[in-house]
C-alpha positions in Angstrom: 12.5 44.1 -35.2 16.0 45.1 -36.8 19.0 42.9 -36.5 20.7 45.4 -34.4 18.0 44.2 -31.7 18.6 40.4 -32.4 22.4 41.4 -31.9 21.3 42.7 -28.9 19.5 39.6 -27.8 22.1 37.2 -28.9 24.8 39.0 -26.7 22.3 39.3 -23.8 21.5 35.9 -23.9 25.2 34.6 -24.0 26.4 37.0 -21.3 23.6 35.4 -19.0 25.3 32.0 -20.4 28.8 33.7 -18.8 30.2 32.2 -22.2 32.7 34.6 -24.7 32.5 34.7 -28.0 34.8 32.0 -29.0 33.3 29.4 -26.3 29.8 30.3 -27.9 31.5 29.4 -31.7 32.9 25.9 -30.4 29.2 25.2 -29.1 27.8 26.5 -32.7 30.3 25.4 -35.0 30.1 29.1 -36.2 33.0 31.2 -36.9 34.1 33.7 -33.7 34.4 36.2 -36.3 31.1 35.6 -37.8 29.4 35.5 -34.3 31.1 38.9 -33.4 29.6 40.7 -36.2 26.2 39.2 -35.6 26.5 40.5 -32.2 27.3 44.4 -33.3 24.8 43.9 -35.9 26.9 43.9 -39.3 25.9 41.1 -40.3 22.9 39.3 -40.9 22.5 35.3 -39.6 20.5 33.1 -41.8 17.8 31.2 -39.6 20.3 27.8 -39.4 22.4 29.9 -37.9 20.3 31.2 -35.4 18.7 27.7 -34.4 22.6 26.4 -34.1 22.9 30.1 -31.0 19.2 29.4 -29.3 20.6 25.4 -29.2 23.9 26.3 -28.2 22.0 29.1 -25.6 19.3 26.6 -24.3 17.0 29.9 -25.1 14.0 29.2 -27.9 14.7 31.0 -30.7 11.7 33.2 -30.7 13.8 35.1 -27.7 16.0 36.4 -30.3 12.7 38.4 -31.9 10.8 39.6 -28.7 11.5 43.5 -28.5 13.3 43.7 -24.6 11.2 46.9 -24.1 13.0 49.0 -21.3 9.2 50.4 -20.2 7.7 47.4 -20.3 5.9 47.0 -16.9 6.6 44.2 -14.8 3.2 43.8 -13.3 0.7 41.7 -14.7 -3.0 42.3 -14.4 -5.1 39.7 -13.7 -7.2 40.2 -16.0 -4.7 40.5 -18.9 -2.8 37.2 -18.0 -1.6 35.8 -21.3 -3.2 32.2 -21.3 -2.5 28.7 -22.5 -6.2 27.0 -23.1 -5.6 22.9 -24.2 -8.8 22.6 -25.6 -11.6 25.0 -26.6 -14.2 21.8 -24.8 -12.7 22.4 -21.3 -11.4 24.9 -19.1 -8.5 23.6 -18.4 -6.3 26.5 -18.8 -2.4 27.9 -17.6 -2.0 31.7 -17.4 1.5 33.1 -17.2 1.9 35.4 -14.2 5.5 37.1 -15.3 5.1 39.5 -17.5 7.2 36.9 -20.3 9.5 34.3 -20.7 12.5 35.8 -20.9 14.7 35.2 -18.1 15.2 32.2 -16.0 12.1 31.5 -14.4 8.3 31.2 -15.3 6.0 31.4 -13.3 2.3 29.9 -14.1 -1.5 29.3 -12.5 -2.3 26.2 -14.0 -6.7 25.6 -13.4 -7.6 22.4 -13.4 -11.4 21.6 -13.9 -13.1 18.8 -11.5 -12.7 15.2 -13.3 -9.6 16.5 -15.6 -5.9 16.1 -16.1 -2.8 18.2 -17.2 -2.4 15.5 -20.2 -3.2 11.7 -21.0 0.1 10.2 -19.9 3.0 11.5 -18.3 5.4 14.1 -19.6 8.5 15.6 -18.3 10.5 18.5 -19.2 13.9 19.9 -18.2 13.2 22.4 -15.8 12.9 22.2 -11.8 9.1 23.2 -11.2 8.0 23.6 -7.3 4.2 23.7 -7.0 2.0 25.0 -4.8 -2.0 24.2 -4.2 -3.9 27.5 -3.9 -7.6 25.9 -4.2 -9.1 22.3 -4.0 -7.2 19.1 -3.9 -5.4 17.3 -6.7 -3.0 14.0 -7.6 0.3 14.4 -8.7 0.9 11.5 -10.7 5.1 11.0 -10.3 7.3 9.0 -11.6 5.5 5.3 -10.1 3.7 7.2 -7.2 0.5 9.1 -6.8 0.5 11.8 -4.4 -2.6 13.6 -3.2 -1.7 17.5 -2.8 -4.1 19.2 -0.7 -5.0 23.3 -0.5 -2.0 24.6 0.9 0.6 21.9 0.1 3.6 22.7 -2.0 6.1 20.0 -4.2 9.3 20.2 -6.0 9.5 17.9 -9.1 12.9 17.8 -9.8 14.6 18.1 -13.6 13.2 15.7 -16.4 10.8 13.9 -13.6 7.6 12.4 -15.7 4.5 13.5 -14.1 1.0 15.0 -14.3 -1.5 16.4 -12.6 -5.3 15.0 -12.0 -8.4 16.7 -10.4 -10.7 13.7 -9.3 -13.0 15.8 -7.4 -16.0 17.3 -7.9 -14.5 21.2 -7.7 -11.7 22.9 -9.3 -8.1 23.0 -8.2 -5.9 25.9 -8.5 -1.9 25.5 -8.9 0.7 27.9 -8.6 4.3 26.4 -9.9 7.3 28.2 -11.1 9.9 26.3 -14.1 13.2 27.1 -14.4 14.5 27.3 -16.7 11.2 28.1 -18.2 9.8 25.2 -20.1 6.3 26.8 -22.0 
C-alpha cells in the first residue's frame, strides 16, 4: 500500500472523528503542519507517529494499511466468513459477518460448544455489544449476576461491563452480537 492510501485513511478516519486538522495535532502532540502533509501524502510518518493518530483516532492502527477497495462486495458468504478459532482443541470459534472492521460497528456469530466458555474469567471491553441467542441456551456471566439467555432472547451489555459467556448444556449455542465500536 503507498502512503498516498494511508493519507487517505488517516483523513477518512479523522473526518468520521468530525475533528480538523489542528484539533487532531493537540490530541497527537504532532505538528498541524506535519499532520497536513501526511494527509496529502508528502510526507512519510514514522510508525510512532502513526500509533500517536490510531490513539488519538480510537481506530487500530492496522486501519491505516487495509486497502478501502471501492469494489469490495459488501456481502459475505457463509462459507468464506473470516473466523477467530481460540484454540485448535475446541470449536469454539467467532466468525465476522461484515465484510471488515472498518467502520463503527462489528458484527460477529460467536459458537459456543456444549460444556465451554467465551474465556476463563471475565473480560470487558469498551464497546456496547447487544446479543442475541440464535440456537441453544447459554449463561451470561455479568458483572455479579448470572443470567440464563434462552433461543430467541436478546441483551445489551453496556460499555466496559465484565462478562462472559458459558454453554452448560449438552448442545451448542449460537450467538449473534454486534460491538460498537468494534472491539476484535
Amino acid at each position: 500500500m503507498s502512503e498516498v492510501e494511508i493519507s487517505k485513511n488517516i483523513t477518512e478516519h479523522r473526518k468520521r472523528k468530525k475533528l480538523t486538522i489542528k484539533e487532531l495535532a493537540n490530541l497527537t502532540g504532532v505538528t498541524p503542519s506535519l499532520l497536513s502533509q501526511i494527509e496529502k501524502g508528502s510526507a512519510n510518518p514514522s510508525i510512532n507517529t502513526l500509533k500517536q493518530i490510531s490513539s488519538a483516532l480510537d481506530v487500530p492502527l492496522f486501519n491505516f494499511f487495509i486497502n478501502d477497495d471501492k469494489t469490495e462486495s459488501l456481502v459475505v458468504r457463509k462459507d468464506s466468513r473470516k473466523k477467530i478459532m481460540l484454540s485448535k482443541e475446541d470449536s469454539f470459534a467467532y466468525e465476522l459477518l461484515t465484510p471488515n472492521l472498518q467502520g463503527s460497528i462489528e458484527f460477529m456469530l460467536m459458537k459456543i460448544p456444549h460444556k465451554k466458555s467465551s474465556s476463563k474469567d471475565l473480560f470487558s471491553h469498551k464497546g456496547e455489544e447487544v446479543a442475541y441467542v440464535m440456537k441453544g441456551s447459554v449463561n451470561l456471566y455479568i458483572m455479579n449476576n448470572v443470567i440464563e439467555l434462552n433461543c430467541g432472547d436478546s441483551i445489551k451489555i453496556l460499555p466496559h461491563t465484565v462478562h462472559k459467556w458459558e454453554n452448560i448444556n449438552d448442545c451448542d449455542c449460537e450467538v449473534i452480537f454486534a460491538v460498537t465500536p468494534p472491539s476484535f
